[in-house]
C-alpha positions as a LaTeX table, in Angstrom:
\begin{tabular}{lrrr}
\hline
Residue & $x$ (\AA) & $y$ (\AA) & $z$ (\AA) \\
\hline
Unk1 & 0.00 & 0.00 & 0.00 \\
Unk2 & 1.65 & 3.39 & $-1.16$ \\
Unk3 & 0.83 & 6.60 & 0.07 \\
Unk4 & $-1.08$ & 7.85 & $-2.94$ \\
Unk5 & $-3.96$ & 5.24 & $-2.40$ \\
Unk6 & $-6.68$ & 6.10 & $-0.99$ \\
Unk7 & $-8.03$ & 3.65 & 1.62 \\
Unk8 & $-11.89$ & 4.02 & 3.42 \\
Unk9 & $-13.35$ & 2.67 & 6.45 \\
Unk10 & $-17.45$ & 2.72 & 6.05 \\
Unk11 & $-20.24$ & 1.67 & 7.48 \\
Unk12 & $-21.45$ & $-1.52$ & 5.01 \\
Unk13 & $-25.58$ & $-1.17$ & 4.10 \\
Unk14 & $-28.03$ & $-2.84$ & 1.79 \\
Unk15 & $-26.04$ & $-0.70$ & $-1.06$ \\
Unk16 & $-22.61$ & $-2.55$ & $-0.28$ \\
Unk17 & $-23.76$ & $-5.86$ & $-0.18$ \\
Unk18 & $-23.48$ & $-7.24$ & $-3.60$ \\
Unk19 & $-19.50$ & $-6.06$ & $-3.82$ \\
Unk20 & $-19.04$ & $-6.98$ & $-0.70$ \\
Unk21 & $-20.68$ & $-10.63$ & $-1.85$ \\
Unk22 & $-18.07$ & $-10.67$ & $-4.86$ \\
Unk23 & $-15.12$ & $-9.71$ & $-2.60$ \\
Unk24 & $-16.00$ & $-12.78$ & $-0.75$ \\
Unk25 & $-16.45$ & $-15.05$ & $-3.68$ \\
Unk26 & $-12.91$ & $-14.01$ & $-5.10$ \\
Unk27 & $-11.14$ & $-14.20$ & $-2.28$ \\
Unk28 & $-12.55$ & $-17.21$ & $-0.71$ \\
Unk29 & $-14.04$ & $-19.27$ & $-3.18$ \\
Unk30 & $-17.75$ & $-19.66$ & $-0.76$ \\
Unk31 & $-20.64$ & $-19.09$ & $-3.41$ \\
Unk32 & $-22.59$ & $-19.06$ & $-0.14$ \\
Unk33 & $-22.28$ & $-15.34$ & 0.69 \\
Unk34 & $-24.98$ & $-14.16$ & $-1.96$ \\
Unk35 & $-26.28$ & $-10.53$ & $-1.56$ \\
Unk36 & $-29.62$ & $-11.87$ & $-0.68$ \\
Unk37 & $-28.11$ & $-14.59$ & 2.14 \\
Unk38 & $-25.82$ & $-11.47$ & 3.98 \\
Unk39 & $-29.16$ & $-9.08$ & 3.85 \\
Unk40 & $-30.81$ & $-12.03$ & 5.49 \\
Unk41 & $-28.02$ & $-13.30$ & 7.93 \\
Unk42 & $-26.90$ & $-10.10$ & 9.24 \\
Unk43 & $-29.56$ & $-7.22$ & 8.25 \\
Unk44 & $-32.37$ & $-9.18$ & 8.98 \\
Unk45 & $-31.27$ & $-10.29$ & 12.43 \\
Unk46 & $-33.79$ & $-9.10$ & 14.85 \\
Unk47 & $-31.97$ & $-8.11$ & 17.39 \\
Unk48 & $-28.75$ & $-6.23$ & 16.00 \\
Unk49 & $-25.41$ & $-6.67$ & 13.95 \\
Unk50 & $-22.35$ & $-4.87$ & 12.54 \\
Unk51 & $-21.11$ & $-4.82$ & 9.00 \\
Unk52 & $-17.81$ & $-2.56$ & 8.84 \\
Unk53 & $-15.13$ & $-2.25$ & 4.95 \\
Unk54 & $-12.41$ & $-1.10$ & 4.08 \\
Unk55 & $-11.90$ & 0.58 & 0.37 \\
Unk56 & $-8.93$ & 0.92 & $-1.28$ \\
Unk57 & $-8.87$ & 2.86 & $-4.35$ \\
Unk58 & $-13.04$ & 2.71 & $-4.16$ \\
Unk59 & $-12.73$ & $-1.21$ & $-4.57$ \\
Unk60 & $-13.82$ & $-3.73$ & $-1.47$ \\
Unk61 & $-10.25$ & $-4.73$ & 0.23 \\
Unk62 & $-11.71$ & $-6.07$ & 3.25 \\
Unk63 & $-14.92$ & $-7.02$ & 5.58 \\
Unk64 & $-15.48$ & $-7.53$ & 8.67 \\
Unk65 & $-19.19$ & $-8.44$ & 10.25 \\
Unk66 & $-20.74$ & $-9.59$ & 13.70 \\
Unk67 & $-24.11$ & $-11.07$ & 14.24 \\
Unk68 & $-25.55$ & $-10.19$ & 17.47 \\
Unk69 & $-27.72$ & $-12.56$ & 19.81 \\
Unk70 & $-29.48$ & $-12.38$ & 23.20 \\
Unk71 & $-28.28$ & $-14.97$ & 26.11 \\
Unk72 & $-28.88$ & $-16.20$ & 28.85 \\
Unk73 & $-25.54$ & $-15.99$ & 31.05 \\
Unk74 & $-25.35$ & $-16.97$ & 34.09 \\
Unk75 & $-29.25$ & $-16.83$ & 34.98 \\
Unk76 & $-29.22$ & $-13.14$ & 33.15 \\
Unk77 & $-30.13$ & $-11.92$ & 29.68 \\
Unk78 & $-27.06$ & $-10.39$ & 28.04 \\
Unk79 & $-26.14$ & $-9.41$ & 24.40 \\
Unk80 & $-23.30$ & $-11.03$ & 22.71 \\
Unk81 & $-21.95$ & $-10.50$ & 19.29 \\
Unk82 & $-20.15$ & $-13.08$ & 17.62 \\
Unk83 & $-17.53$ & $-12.26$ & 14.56 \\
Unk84 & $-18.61$ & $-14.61$ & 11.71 \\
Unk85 & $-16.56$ & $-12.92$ & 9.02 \\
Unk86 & $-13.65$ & $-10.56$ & 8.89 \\
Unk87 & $-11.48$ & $-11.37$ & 5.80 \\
Unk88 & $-9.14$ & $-8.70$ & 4.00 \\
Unk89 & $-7.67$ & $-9.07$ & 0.42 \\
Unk90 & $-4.78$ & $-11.55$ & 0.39 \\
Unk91 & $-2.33$ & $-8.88$ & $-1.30$ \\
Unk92 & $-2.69$ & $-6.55$ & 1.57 \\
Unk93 & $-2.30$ & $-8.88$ & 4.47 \\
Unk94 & 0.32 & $-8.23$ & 7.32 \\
Unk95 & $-0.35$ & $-4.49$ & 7.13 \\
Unk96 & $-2.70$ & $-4.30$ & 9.64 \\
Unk97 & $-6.08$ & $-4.01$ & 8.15 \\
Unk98 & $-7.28$ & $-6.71$ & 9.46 \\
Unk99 & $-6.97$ & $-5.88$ & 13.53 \\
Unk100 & $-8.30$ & $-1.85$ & 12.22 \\
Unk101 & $-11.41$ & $-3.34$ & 10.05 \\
Unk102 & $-12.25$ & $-5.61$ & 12.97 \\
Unk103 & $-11.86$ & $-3.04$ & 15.96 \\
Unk104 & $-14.68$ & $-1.18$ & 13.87 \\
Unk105 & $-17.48$ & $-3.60$ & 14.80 \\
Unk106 & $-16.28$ & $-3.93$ & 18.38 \\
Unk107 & $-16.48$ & 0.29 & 18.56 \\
Unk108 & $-19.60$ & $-0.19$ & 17.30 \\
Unk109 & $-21.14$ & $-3.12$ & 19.19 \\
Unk110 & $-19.82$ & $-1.32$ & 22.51 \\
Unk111 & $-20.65$ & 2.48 & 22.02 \\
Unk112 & $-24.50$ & 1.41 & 19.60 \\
Unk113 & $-25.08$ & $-1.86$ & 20.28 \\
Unk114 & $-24.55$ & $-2.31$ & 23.76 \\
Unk115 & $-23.16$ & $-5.55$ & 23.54 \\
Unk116 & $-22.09$ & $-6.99$ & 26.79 \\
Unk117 & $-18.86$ & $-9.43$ & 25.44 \\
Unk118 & $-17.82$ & $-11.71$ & 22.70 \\
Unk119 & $-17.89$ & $-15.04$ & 21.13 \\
Unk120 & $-16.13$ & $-16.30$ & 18.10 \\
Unk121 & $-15.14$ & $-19.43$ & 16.18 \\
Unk122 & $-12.39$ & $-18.90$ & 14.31 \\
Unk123 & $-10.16$ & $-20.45$ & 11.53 \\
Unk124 & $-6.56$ & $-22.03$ & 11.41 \\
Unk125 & $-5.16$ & $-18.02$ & 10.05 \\
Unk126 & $-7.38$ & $-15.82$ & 12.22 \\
Unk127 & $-7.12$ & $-17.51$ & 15.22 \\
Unk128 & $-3.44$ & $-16.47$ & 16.08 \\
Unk129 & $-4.63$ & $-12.49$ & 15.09 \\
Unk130 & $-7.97$ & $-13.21$ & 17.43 \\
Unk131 & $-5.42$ & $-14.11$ & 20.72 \\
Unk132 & $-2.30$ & $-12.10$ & 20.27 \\
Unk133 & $-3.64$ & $-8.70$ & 18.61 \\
Unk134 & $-7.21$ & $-8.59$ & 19.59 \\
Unk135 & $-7.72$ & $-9.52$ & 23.28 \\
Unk136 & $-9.13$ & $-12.56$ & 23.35 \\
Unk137 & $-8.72$ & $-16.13$ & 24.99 \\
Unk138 & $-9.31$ & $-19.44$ & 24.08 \\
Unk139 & $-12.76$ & $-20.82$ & 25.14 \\
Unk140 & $-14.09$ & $-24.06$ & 25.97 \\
Unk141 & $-14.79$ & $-25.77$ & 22.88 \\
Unk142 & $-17.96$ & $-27.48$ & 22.49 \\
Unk143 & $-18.05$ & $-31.25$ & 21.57 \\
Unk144 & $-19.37$ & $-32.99$ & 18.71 \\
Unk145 & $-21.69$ & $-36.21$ & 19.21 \\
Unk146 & $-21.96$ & $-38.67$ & 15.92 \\
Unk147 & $-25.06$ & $-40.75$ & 16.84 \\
Unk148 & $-25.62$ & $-43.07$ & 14.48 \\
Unk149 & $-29.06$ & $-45.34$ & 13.94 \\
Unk150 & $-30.02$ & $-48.86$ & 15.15 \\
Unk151 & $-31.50$ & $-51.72$ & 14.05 \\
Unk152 & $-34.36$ & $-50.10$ & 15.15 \\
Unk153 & $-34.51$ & $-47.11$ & 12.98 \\
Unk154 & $-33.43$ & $-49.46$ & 9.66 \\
Unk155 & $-37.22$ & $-50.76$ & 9.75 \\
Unk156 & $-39.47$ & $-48.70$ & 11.74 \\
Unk157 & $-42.53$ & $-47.14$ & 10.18 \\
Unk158 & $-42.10$ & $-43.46$ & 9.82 \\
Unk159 & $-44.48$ & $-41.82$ & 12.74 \\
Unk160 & $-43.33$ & $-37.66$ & 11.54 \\
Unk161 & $-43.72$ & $-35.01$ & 9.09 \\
Unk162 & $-41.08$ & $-33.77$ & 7.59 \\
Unk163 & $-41.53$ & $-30.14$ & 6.27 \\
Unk164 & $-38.65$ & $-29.01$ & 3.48 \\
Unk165 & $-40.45$ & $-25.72$ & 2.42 \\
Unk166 & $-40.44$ & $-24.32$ & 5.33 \\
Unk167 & $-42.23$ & $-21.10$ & 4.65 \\
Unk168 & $-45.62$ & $-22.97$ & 4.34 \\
Unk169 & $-45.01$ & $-23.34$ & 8.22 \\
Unk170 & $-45.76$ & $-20.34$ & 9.14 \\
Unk171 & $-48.57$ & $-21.60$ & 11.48 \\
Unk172 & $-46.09$ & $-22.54$ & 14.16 \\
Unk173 & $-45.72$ & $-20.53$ & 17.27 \\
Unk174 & $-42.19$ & $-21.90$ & 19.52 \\
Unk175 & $-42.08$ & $-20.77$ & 22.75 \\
Unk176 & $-38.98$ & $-19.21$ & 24.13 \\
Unk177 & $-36.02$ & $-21.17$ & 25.01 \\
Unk178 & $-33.29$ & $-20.13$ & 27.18 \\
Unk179 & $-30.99$ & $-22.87$ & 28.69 \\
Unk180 & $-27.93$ & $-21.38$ & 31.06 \\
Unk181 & $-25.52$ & $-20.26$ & 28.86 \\
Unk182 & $-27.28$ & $-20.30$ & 25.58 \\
Unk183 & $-28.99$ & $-18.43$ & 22.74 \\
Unk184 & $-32.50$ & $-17.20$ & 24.12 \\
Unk185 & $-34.53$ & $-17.81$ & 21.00 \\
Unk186 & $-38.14$ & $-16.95$ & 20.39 \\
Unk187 & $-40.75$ & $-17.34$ & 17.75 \\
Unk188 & $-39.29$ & $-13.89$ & 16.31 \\
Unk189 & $-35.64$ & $-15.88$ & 16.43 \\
Unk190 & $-36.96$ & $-19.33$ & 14.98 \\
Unk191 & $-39.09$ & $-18.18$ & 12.15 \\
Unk192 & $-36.21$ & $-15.49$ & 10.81 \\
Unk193 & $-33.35$ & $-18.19$ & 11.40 \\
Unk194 & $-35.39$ & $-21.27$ & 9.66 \\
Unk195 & $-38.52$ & $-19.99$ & 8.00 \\
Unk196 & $-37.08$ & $-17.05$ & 5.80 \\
Unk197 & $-34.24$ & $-18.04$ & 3.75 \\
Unk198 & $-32.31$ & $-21.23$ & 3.47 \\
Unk199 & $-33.99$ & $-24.06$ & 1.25 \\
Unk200 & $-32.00$ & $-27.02$ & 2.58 \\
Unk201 & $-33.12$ & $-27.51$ & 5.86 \\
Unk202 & $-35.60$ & $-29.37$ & 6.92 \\
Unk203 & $-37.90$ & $-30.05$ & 9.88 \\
Unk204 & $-39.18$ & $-32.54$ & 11.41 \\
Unk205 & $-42.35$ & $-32.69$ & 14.02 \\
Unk206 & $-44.81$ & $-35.23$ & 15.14 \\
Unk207 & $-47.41$ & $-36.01$ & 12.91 \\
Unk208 & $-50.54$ & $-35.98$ & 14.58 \\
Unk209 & $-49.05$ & $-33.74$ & 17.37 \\
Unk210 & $-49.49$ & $-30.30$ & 16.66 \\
Unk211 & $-46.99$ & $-29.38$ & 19.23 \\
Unk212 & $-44.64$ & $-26.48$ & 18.91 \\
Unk213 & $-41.76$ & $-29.04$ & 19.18 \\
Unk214 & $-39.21$ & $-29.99$ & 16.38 \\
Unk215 & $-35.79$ & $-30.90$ & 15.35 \\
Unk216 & $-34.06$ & $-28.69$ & 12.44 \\
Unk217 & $-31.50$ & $-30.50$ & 10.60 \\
Unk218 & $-29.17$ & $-30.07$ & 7.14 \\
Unk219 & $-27.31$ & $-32.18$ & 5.17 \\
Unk220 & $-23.42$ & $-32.00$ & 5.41 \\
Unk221 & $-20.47$ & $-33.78$ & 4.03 \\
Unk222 & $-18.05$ & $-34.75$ & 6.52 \\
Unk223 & $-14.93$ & $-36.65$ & 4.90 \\
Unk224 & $-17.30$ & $-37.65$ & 1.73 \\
Unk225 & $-19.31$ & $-39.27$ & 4.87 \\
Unk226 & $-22.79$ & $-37.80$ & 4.57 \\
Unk227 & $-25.09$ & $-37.46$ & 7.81 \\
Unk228 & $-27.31$ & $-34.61$ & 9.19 \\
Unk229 & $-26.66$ & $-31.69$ & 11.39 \\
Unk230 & $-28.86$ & $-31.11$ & 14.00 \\
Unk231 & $-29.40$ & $-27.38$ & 13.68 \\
Unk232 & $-31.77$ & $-27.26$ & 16.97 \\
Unk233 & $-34.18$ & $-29.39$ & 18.83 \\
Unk234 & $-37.48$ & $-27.16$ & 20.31 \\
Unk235 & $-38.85$ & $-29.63$ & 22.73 \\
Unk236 & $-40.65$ & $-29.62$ & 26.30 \\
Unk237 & $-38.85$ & $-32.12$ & 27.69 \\
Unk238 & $-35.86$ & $-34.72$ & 27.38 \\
Unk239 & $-38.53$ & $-37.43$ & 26.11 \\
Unk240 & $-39.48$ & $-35.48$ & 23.62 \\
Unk241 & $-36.39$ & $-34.56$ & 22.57 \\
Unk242 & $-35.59$ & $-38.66$ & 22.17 \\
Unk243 & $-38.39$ & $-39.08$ & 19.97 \\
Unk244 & $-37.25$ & $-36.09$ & 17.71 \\
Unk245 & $-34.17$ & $-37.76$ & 17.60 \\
Unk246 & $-35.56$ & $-40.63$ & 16.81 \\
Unk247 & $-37.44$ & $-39.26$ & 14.04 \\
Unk248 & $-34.18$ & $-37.78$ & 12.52 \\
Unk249 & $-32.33$ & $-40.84$ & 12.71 \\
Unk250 & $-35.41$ & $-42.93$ & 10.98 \\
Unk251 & $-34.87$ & $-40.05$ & 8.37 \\
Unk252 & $-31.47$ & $-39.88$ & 8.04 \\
Unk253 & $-31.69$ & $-43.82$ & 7.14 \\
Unk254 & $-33.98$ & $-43.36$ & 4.58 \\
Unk255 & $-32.03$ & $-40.68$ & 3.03 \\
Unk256 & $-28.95$ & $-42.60$ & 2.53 \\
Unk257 & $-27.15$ & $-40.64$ & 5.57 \\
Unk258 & $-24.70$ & $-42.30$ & 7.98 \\
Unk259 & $-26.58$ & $-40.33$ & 10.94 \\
Unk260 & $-26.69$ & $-37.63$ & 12.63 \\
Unk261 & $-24.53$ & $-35.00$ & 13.47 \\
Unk262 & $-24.71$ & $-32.57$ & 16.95 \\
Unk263 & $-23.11$ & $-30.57$ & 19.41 \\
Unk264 & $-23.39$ & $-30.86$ & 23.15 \\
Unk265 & $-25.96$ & $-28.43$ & 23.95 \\
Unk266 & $-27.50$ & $-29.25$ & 27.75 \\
Unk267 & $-31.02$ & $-29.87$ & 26.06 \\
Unk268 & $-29.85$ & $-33.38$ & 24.17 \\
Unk269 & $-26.33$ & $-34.75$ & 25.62 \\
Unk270 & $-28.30$ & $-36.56$ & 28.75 \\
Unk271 & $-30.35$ & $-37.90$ & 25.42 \\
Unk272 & $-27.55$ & $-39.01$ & 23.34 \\
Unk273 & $-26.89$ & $-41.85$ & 26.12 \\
Unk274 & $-30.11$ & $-43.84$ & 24.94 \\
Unk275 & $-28.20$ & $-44.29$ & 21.05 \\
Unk276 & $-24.99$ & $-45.17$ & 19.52 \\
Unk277 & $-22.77$ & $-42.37$ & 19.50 \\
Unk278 & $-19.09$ & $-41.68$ & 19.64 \\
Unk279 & $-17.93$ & $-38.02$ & 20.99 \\
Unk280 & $-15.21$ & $-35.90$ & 19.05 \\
Unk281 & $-13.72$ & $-33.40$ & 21.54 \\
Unk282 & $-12.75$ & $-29.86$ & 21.42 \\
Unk283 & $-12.04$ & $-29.41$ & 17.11 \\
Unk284 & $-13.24$ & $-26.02$ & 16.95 \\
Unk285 & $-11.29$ & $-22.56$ & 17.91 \\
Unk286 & $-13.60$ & $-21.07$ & 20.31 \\
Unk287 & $-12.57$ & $-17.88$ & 21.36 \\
Unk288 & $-13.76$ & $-15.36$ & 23.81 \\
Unk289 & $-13.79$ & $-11.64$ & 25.08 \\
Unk290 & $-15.04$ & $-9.54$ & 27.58 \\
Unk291 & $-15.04$ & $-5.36$ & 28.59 \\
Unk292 & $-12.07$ & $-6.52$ & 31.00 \\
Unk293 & $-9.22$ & $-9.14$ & 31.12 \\
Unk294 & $-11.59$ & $-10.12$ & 34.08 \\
Unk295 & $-14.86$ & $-10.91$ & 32.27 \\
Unk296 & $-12.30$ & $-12.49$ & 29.40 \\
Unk297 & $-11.18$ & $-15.13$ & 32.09 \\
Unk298 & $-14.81$ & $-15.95$ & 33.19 \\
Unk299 & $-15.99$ & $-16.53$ & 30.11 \\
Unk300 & $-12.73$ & $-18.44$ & 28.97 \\
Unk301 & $-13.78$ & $-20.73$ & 32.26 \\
Unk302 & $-17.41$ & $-21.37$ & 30.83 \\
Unk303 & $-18.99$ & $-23.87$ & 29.56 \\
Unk304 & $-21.21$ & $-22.83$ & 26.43 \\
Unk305 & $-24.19$ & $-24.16$ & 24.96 \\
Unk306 & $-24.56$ & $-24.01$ & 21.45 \\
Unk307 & $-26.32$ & $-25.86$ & 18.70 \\
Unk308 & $-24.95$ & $-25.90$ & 14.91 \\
Unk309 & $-27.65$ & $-23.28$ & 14.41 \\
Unk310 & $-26.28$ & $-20.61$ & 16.01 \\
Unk311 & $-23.11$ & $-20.64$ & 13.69 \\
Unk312 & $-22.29$ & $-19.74$ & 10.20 \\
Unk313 & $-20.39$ & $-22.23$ & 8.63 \\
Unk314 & $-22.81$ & $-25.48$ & 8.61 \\
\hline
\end{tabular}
């Protein structure tokens, strides 16, 4: 970078988004990050978000974005905003854009927001930036569970409904959910996260039941093995949750899946006991940050709940 280019930090709205979608394309290769999906993901977010570039020369050199959520920490609502994309152009890297782009959103989340801390998962080249530059500490990384179907699910007679257009559903009302140290999500949450954009999930409920309980799930590849991640299960209790289980295992089967495919969230790991399972520990970067190197050490000593719902990348 020379001193007669001209480089711009700005605010990134509605306007941006489709350069800002090409930036990502090019330098990442994810087809994903449509205008349309980042007006959903982060604009569209009910509760708040922050969207910060960087020009250079009038051209997108670099993004950086938080989605913010409500939680219940520690027996009290809080807001936490969680860095899901900060990415700069590969020819400018290791001249501090990067840290500058990203300290946006936290000025932002802090001083507009009111965001009370941080949560991230990061990848193998931001994680190093994320702890030595940027102030935060390594988390405790949530689990993964691969449960995988019996005998029993290879013949049993399918007792759900299985819903794969999911704005047709629009007569469901969830309640609120808010397990300790976890997303609070409402009816507001559910129908913008599952009901309003992505075509490839589907959902699964009782079939005579019209209870406002289901299990969310999406197809992944995992080492060319296919099964199904369990975005979220919306139950009233941990028998209901075991027949939603059930149900996505008895469709996972017929779909040609190996199983299913979920983290540890309080709701379902006293459920996984009841099936075959095998438990993959700590292969994410979690990272976290509070106002304080205090509040950064509490939350580096606590224990999480998240489903593969709340995150960006399944």
């Amino acid at each position: 970078m020379t001193n007669s280019e001209a480089i711009q930090f700005e605010r990134t709205t509605e306007k941006h988004l489709s350069a800002v979608s090409q930036f990502i394309s090019l330098q990442t290769g994810n087809e994903k990050a449509t205008p349309s999906y980042l007006q959903w993901w982060f604009l569209k977010n009910s509760v708040s978000c922050s969207l910060q570039h960087v020009e250079l020369n009038g051209n997108i050199a670099g993004i950086a974005a938080t989605n913010n959520f409500r939680i219940n920490f520690q027996g009290a609502q809080h807001l936490v905003a969680m860095p899901q994309k900060v990415l700069t152009d590969s020819r400018l890297r290791g001249q501090g854009l990067f840290s500058k782009l990203y300290l946006k959103t936290e000025e932002e989340n802090l001083k507009v927001n009111h965001v009370d801390f941080f949560l991230t998962f990061t990848n193998e080249a931001s994680t190093p930036v994320f702890l030595r530059k940027l102030g935060y500490k390594k988390g405790i990384s949530p689990d993964v569970f691969l449960i995988f179907p019996g005998i029993s699910n290879l013949f049993s007679r399918k007792k759900y409904e299985v819903t794969s257009n999911l704005e047709q559903r629009d007569d469901y009302r969830f309640s609120a959910t808010g397990f300790n140290n976890s997303f609070i999500k409402d009816d507001i949450y559910f129908k913008w996260r599952y009901f309003s954009f992505e075509d490839d999930i589907v959902m699964i409920t009782h079939r005579h039941e019209h209870k406002p309980e289901a299990i969310f799930l999406k197809r992944v590849v995992k080492s060319k093995i296919p099964f199904y991640a369990v975005l979220d299960i919306v139950s009233e209790s941990e028998e209901s949750a075991s027949l939603l289980i059930r149900y996505a295992l008895n469709y996972s089967v017929r779909n040609f899946s190996a199983g299913l495919m979920a983290l540890n969230h309080q709701r379902v790991e006293p459920v996984f006991k009841k099936f075959i399972r095998y438990r993959v520990r700590s292969r994410f970067h979690f990272l976290v940050k509070g106002k304080n190197e205090t509040e950064t050490e509490s939350l580096a000593q606590t224990k999480f709940n998240f489903t593969f719902g709340d995150l960006d990348f399944i």
